[in-house]
C-alpha positions as CSV (number, residue, x, y, z in Angstrom):
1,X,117.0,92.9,129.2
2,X,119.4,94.7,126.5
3,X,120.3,92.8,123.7
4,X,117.5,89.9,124.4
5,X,115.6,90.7,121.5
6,X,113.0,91.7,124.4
7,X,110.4,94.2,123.3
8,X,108.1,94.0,126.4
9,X,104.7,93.9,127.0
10,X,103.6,97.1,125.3
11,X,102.9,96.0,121.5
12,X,100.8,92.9,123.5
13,X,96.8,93.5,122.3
14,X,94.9,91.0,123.7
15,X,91.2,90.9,123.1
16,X,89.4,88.8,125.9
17,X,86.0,88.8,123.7
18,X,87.8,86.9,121.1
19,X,89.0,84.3,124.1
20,X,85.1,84.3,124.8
21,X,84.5,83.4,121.6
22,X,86.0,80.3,121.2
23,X,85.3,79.0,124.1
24,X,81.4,79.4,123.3
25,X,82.3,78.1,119.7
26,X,84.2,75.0,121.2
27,X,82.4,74.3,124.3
28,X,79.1,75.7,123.8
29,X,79.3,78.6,126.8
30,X,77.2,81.7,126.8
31,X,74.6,82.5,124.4
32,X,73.7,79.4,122.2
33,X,72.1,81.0,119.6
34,X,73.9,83.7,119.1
35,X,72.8,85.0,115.5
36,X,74.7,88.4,113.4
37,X,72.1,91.2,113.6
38,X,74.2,94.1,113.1
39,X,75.3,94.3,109.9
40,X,79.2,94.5,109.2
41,X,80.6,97.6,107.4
42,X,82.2,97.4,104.2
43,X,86.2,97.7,103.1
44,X,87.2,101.4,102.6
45,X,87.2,102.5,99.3
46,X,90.5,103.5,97.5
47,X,90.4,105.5,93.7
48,X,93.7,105.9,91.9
49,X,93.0,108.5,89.4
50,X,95.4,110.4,87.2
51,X,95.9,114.2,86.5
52,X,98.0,116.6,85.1
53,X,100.1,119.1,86.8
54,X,97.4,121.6,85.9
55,X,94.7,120.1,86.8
56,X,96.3,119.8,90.5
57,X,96.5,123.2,90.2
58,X,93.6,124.8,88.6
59,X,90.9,122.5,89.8
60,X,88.4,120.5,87.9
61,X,85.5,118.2,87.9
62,X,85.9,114.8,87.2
63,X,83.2,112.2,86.4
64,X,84.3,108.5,88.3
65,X,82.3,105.2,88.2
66,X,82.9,103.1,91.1
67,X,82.4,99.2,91.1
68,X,79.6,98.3,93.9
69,X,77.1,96.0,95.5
70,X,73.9,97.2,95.3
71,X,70.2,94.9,96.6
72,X,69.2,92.8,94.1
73,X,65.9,94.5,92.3
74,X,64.3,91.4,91.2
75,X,64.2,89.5,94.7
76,X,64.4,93.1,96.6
77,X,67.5,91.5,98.5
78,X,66.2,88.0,99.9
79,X,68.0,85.5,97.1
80,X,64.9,83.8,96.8
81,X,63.1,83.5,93.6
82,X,60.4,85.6,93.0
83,X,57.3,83.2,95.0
84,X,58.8,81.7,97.1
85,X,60.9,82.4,100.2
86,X,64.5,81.6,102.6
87,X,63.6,78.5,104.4
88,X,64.8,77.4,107.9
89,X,68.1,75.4,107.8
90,X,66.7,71.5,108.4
91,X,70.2,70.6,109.7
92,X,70.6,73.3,112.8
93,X,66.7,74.2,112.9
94,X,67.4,78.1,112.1
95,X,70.0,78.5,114.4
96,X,73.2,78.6,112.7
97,X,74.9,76.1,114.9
98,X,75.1,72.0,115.2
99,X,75.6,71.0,118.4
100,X,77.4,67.3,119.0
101,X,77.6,65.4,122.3
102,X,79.8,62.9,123.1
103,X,79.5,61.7,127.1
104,X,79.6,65.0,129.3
105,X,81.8,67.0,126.2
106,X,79.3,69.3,124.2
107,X,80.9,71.0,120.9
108,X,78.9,73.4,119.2
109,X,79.9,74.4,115.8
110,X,78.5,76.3,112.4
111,X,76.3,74.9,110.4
112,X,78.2,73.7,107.4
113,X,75.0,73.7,105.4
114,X,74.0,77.1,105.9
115,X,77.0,78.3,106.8
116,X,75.5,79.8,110.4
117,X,72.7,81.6,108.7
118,X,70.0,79.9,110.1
119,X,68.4,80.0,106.7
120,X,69.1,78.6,102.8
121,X,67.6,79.6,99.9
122,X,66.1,76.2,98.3
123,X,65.1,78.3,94.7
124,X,67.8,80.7,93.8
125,X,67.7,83.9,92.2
126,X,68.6,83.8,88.5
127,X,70.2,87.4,88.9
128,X,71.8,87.6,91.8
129,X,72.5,83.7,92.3
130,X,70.9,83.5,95.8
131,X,73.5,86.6,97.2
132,X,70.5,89.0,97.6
133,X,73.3,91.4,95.9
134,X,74.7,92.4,92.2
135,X,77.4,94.5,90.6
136,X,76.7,97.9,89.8
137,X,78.6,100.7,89.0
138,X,77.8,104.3,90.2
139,X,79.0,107.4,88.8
140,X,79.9,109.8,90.8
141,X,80.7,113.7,90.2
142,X,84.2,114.7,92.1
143,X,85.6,118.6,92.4
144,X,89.3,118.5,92.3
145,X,90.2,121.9,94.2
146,X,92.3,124.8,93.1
147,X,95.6,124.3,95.5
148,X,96.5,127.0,97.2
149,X,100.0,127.9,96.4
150,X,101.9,130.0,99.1
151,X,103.3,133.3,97.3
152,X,107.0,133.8,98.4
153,X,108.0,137.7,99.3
């Protein structure tokens, strides 16, 4: 198939879990309360940082703060005010999804109110606004190694 713009079939990455994912989100198959428990890892973190020819060189330490999301200390990560407490979701019940029949057709979908949680925080943190999270910076203490310079005979 020269000169068909035809690549094959090798670049073709289909994932079949992702299939059986929407057709448990639209039709309500498999596990219907189906709730994230493992929590998802972060982005990777990138630092652009600037040095001289002889620092690249020689080595050095560098001190670097880096922009993060640490638990909340006054609600110790819940969102909740302090007293009271994440409440079950009255629209889904706690479970994340809102399921709508119409005949013999069931669609389940996420809960637009807590947004699949399960759970919403009626009294909000004043410091964290009800993410359970704030912004923090952490310094950290880098070594910038000596490089290693091949001697030419």
């Amino acid at each position: 198939m020269k000169g068909t713009g035809f690549t094959g079939f090798r670049d073709l990455r289909i994932s079949f879990s992702t299939f059986g994912d929407i057709f448990e989100d639209f039709f309500g198959f498999g596990t219907t309360q189906r709730r994230r428990t493992k929590a998802r890892s972060g982005a990777d973190l990138r630092y652009d940082l600037k040095i001289s020819f002889y620092e690249a060189a020689f080595g050095k330490e560098h001190e670097i703060e880096i922009p993060r999301n640490a638990l909340c200390d006054v609600c110790d990560g819940t969102g909740a005010k302090l007293g009271t407490h994440p409440t079950h979701c009255p629209n889904c019940k706690g479970t994340g999804q809102v399921t709508r029949s119409q005949g013999f057709l069931r669609i389940s979908t996420t809960c637009g109110h807590c947004r699949g949680e399960g759970n919403i925080i009626p009294h909000p943190c004043k410091a964290c606004h009800g993410h359970g999270r704030v912004r923090q910076t952490k310094k950290l203490q880098i070594k910038i190694l000596l490089a290693l310079i091949p001697v030419q005979n």
